[in-house]
N, C-alpha and C positions, 0 to 999 in steps of 0.2 A: 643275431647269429653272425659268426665270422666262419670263412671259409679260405684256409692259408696253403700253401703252394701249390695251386691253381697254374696249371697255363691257361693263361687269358685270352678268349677270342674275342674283344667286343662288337666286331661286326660293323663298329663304326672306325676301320681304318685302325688299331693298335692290335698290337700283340703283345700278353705280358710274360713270358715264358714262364717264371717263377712271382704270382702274384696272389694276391688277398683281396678279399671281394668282406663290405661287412654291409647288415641287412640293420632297419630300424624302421617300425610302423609299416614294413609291408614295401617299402622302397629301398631301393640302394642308396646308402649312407655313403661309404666310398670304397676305392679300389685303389688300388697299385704297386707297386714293386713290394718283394718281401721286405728289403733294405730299409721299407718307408713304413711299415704298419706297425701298429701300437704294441704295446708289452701284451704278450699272451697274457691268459686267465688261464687255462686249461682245457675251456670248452670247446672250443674250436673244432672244426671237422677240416683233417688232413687231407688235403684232395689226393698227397701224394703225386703228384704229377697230372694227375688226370686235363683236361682237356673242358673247358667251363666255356659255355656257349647260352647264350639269351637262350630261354623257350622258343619253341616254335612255333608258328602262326600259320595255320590254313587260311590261305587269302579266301577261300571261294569254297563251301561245302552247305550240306543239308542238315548237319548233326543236329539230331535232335525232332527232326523235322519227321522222318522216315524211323520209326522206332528199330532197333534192333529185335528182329524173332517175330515180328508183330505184322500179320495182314493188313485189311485196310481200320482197324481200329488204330492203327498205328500209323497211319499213313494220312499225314495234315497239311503235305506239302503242296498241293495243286487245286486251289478253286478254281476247276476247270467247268465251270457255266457261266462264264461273261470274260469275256477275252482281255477285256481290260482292268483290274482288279488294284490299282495303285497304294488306295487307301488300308488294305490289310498289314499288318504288322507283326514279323516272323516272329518276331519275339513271343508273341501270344500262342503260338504253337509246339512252342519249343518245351519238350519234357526232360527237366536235366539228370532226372532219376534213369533215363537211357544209358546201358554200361557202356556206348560206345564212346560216351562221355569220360567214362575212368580207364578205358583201353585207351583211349588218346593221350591221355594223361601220363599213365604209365611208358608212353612210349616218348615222353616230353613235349607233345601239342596244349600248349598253356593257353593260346589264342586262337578262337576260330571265329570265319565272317560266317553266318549262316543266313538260309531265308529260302523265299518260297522256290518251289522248282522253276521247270521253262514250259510249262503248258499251254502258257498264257501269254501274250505278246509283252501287255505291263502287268506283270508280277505280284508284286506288292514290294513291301520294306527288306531288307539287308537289316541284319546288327551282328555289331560286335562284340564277341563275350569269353572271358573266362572259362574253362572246362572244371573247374574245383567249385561245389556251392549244392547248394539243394533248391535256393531260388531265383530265378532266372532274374527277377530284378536286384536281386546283392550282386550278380556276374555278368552285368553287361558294363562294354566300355563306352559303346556307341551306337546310340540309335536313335533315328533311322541312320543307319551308314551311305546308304544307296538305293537307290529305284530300280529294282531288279526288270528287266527287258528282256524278249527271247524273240530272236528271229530264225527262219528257217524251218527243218524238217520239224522238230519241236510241238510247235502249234497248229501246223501243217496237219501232222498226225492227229494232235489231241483234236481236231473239230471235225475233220472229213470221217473220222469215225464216229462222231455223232448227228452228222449229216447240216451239220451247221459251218457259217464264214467263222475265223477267216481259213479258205482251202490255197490260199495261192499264198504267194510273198509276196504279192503286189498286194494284196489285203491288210497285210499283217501290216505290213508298211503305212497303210492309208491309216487301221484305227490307230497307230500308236499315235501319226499324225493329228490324227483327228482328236483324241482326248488331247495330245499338247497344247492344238489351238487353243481348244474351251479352256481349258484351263491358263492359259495366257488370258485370255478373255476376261477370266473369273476376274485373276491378280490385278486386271487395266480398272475393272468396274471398284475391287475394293480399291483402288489406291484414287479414282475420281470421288467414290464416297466416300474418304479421308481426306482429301481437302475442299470439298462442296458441300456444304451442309444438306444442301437440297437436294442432292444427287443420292438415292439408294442402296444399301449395300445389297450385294447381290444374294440369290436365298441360296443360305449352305449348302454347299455340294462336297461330299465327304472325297472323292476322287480328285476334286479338283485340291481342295486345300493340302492333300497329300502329295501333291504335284510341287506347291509352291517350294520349297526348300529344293527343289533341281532348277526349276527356272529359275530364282534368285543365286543361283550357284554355289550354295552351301553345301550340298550333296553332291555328288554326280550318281550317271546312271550305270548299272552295271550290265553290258551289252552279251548277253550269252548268245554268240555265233561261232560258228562251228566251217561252213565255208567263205571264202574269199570274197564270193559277193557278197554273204551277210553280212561281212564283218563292215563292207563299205556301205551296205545298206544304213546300217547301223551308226555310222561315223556322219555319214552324210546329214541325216534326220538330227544328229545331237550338232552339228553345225548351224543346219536349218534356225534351230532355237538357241545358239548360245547356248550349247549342255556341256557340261563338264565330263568327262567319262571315261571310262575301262571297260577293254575288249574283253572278254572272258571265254575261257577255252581255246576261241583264235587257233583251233587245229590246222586250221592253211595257211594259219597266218606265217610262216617258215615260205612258205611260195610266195609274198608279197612282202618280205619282211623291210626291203628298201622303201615301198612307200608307205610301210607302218611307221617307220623312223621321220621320214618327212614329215609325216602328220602329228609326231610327238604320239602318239598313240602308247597305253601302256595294254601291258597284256598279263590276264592270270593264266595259263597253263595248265591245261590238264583235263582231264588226271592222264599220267602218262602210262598205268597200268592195266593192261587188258586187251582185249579183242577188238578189233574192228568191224562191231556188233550193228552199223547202219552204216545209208550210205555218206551218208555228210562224213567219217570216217577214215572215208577211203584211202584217202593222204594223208593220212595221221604216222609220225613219225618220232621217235625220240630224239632223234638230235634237236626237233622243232624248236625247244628253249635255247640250247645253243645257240643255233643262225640269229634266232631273232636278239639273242641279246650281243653275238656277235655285229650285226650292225648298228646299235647305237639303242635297241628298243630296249625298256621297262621293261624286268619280266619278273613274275612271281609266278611258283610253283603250286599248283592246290589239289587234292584230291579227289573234288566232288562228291564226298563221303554221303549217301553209304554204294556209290556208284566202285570208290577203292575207300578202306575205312581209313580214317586219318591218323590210322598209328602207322601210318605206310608212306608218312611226309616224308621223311626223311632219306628211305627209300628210293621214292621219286627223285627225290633232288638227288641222291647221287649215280642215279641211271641216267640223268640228264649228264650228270656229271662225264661217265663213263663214255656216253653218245657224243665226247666232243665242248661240251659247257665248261667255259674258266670252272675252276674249284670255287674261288672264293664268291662268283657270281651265283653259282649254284646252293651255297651257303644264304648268301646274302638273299636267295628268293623266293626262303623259310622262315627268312625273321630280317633283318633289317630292310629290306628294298617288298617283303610282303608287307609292312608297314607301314612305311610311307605310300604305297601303290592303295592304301586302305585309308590313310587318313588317319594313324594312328601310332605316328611313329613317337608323339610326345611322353607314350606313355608305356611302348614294347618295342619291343625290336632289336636293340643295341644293351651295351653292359654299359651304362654311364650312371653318375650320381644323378637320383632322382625321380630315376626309372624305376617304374613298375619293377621289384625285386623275383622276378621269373629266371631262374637260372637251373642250369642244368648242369651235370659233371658226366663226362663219358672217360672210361678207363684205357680206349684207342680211340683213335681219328673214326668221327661217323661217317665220314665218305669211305671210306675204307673198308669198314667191318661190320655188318648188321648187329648192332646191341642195341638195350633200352641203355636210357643212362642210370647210374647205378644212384643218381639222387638229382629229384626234380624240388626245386622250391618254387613256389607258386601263390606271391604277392608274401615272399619272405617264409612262410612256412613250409616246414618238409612234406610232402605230400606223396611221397619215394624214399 
């Protein structure tokens, strides 16, 4: 497919005002100036001016997880009976026949990080996937993406109402610690029982071996805190063990945002839509993306659907917008800078040759004007 007088936003720094975008196998083949694109055929789809922006990417949500319309038959997100749960893999709960899948879609969310909730201190897996598909192993990009974590009110609540630890932060804090040692432990004994014949491999422990890819530093962990001590709770324990990781939610993090910057800390944001429905909360502000990317921090935008559903990205990003946030950073913390904050910017995020062919056409500025875009391609196919 070709797609000819496009203004081009790539998201990686150009702008094409009058340009051609052309698709092959599902990627981008190439783009640029009308000046420079091949002799028409005929087929072509005239953007007409329209405004071509990469698909957008929820850094941080549940899609798929929490059914739409559905009680607890439809509710897979929380194995809330053992606090520590690392070894589960979102992916295996994820139902892509859920319409909030083709509501996303429709509204240009090509990419979402999904996985279990925060009921639990460690979580389980993060992955990354596609919103087009009927099977969740044709639509995933990446997985495990991240070791999902939750500190604070979260698990606070989900155990003091079943009368079990952990009830304090101090707890939550000690098991996360505590599975990391063991599992450091586990990685020391297999790596003595790969070079000692005579030394034992240690006996499988499914928790642990789900661990290994964050201690090894492949993954990072994704830190859901919500107040300013969590968020350093949380920061401190993934220092503790050389963790790699991303703040998630970081609702205070706008009141610490100078020493989120020092720490290089990245942050997902969100959802910026709604009530300030508990108390972790209570500081919840929308400028929060601004400040924080006004001082130097990483930020992406996410909706923690079905908390706001994810046709409401864009939304968000331009309410952060309006509260104060650069434009193009607000852009950028839907799809290029939600990307790389994910680990997956090799493959979405930006309009370049090569890239994942996810592209969208809006017929005004989406910071501007609430529309769907009037055509989503989604790994080169129309799908809109």
């Amino acid at each position: 497919m070709r797609i000819i007088h496009a203004n081009i936003h790539t998201m990686a720094g150009q702008v094409i005002p009058d340009g051609y975008l052309e698709t092959a196998g599902g990627k981008i083949a190439a783009l640029g100036e009308m000046a420079d694109c091949p002799a028409l055929c005929g087929d072509e789809v005239d953007a007409k001016g329209s405004i071509a922006l990469p698909g957008l990417i929820d850094a941080h949500c549940h899609i798929g997880m929490w059914e739409d319309g559905l009680g607890f038959e439809g509710d897979d997100g929380n194995e809330d009976c053992d606090p520590c749960t690392p070894q589960l893999q979102g992916l295996d709960a994820v139902n892509p026949a859920d319409r909030a899948f083709s509501e996303a879609l429709d509204w240009g969310v090509t990419t979402v990080v999904t996985g279990p909730g925060s009921a639990n201190p460690i979580a389980g897996q993060m992955c990354a996937m596609k919103t087009g598909g009927r099977r969740v192993d044709n639509m995933l990009l990446r997985a495990p993406l991240a070791i999902k974590m939750a500190f604070g009110e979260n698990p606070k609540t989900s155990y003091h109402e079943k009368g079990n630890g952990p009830v304090t932060r101090m707890a939550i804090a000690a098991m996360v610690r505590e599975q990391l040692y063991k599992a450091k432990r586990y990685m020391a004994d297999m790596q003595r029982a790969a070079e000692d014949e005579d030394a034992d491999e240690p006996e499988y422990d499914a928790k642990c071996e789900a661990l290994l890819p964050l201690l090894r530093g492949q993954i990072p962990a994704h830190i859901h805190a919500h107040r300013a001590d969590d968020i350093f709770t949380g920061i401190r324990i993934a220092k503790e063990f050389g963790l790699r990781y991303v703040i998630v939610h970081g609702t205070e993090g706008h009141l610490v945002a100078q020493e989120l910057a020092t720490e290089k800390a990245m942050v997902i944001t969100g959802p910026l839509i709604g009530a300030r429905t508990k108390p972790e909360l209570a500081q919840a502000d929308i400028a929060g993306p601004g400040i924080l990317q006004a001082n130097g921090v990483q930020v992406a935008i996410c909706t923690d659907h079905p908390e706001v559903p994810c046709g409401y990205l864009m939304m968000s990003a331009r309410l952060a917008f309006n509260a104060g946030m650069d434009k193009q950073a607000a852009l950028e913390a839907v799809t290029a800078q939600a990307a790389r904050i994910c680990g997956i910017e090799r493959r979405v995020g930006t309009l370049a040759a090569g890239k994942d062919a996810d592209i969208l056409l809006y017929r005004n500025d989406p910071m501007l004007v609430h529309e769907k875009p009037w055509l989503v391609l989604l790994d080169g196919k129309r799908v809109r």
